[in-house]
N, C-alpha and C positions, 0 to 999 in steps of 0.2 A: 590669912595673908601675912607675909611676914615684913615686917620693919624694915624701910631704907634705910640703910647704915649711909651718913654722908661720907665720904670717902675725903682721909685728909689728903689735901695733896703732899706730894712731895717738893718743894726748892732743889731747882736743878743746880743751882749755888746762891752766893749772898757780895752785894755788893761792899768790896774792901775800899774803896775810895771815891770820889768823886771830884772832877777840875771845872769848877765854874768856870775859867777862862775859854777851855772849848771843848764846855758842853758833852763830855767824857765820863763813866763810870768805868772801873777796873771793878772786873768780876772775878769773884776765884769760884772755879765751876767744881761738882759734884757728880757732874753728868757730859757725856757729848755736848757740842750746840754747836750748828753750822749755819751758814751766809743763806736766807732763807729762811730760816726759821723764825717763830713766832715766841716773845719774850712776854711775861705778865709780871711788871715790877710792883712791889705791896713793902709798903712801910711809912707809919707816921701819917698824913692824911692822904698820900699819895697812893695810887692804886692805878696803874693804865700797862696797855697793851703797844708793843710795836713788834715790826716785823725787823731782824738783822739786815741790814742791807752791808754792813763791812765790818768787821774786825781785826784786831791786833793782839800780836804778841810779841813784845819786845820792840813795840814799833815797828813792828813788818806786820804785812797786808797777811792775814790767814785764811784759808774758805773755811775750816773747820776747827777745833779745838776740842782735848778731853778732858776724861777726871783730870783733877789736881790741876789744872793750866788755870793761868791767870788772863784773862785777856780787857781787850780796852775796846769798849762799844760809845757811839754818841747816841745819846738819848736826848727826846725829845722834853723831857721833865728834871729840873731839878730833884738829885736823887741823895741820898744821907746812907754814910755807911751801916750794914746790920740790916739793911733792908734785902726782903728776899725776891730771888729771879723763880719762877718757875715760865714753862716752856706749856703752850698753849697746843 
């Protein structure tokens, strides 16, 4: 029988910033991600799940966003730059 190989995941991007004032990470993406979808943020002792319920880019409302865009989500967790997003 052959060996599970665990499968790494991939980071659909990595969080560039964070604004304690409200509660905001800026993400620069790697991948699609849209209003709906499910996020798994990992870094430092932090590890949790949420679902997108709104994003921004450039300060506009966006449903969706791609490679290379930077966009601005609120999270429910203090989050530190370098930490990675992957999509659940």
């Amino acid at each position: 029988m052959p060996k599970k190989v665990k499968r790494e995941e991939n980071p659909i991007g990595e969080v560039s910033n964070y604004f304690d004032h409200v509660k905001a990470a800026a993400i620069k993406l790697k991948k699609p991600l849209k209003v709906g979808d499910t996020i798994q943020i990992k870094g430092g002792e932090n590890d949790f799940e949420q679902k997108i319920e709104g994003m921004q880019i450039d300060h506009k409302p966006v449903k969706e966003a791609k490679k290379g865009d930077e966009i601005g989500i609120i999270v429910k967790q203090k989050v530190r730059k370098g930490y990675k997003v992957f999509k659940k």
